[in-house]
C-alpha positions as CSV (number, residue, x, y, z in Angstrom):
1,X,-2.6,-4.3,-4.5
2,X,-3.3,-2.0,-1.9
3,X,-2.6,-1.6,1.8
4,X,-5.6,-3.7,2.9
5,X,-4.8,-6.4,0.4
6,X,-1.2,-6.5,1.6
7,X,-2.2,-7.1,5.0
8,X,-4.5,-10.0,4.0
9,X,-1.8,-11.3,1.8
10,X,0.7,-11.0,5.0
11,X,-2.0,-12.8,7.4
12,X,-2.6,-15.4,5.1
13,X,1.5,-16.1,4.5
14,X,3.0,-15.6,8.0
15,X,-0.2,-17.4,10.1
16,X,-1.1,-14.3,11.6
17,X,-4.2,-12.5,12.5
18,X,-5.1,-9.4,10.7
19,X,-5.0,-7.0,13.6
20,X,-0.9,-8.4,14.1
21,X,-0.5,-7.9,10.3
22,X,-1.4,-4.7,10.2
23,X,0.5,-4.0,13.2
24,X,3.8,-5.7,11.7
25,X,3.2,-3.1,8.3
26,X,2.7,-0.1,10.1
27,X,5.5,-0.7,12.1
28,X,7.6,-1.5,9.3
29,X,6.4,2.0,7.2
30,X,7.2,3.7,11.0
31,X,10.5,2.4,11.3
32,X,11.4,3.0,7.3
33,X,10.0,6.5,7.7
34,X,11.9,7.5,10.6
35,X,15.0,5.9,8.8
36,X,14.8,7.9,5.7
37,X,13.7,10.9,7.9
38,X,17.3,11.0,9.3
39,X,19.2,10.2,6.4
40,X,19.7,6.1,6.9
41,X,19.5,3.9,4.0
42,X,17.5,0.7,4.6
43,X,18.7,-2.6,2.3
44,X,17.0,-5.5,2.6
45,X,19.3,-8.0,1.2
46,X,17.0,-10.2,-1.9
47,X,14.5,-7.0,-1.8
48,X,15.5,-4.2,-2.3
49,X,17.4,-0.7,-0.7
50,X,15.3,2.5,0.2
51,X,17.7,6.0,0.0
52,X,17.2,9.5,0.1
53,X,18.0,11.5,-2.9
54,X,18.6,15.3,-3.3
55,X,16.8,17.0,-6.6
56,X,18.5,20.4,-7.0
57,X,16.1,23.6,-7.6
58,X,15.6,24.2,-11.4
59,X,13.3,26.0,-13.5
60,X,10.4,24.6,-15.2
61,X,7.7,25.6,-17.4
62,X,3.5,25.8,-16.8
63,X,2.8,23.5,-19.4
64,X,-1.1,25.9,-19.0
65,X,0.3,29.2,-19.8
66,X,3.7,28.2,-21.1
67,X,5.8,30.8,-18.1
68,X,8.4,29.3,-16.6
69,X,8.4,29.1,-12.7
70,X,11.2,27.8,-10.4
71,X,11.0,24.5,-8.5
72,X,12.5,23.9,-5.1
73,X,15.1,21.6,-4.1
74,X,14.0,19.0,-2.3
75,X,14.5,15.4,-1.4
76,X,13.1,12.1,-2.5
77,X,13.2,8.5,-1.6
78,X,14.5,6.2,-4.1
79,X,14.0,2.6,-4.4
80,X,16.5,0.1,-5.8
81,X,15.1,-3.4,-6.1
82,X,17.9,-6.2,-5.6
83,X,18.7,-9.3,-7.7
84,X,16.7,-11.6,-6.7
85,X,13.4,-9.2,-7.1
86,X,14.5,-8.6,-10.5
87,X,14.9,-12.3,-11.2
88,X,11.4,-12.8,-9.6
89,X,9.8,-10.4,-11.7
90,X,11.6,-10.6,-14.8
């Protein structure tokens, strides 16, 4: 599913237009964004929690040429789905 198809499928469940749909989903990805950005974890109790993670620099190999280079640290958002997502899907 991508971002257009979400919005359809989010117009279609909630009764509202596209245009507000789209809105409602960009505002969520803003808000989440600016979250994450400042170090908040977001948990949406049923869904799912969004952190930030912190990968340490380490030193990895060109799997081309076989010479090792060095990768920065840097940090990643993590997603943990909750119970009753897992139930869902499994």
């Amino acid at each position: 599913m991508n971002k257009a198809e979400l919005i359809d499928a989010i117009a279609a469940d909630a009764g509202l237009s596209k245009a507000d749909a789209k809105k409602a989903l960009d505002g969520f990805i803003n808000a989440t964004s600016q979250a994450l950005k400042k170090g908040d974890r977001i948990s949406l109790i049923g869904f799912g929690s969004f952190s930030i993670s912190e990968r340490a620099a380490r030193t990895g190999r060109n799997p081309q040429t076989g010479k090792e280079i060095k990768i920065a640290a840097k940090k990643v958002v993590k997603f943990k789905a909750g119970a009753e997502l897992n139930k869902t899907v499994g």
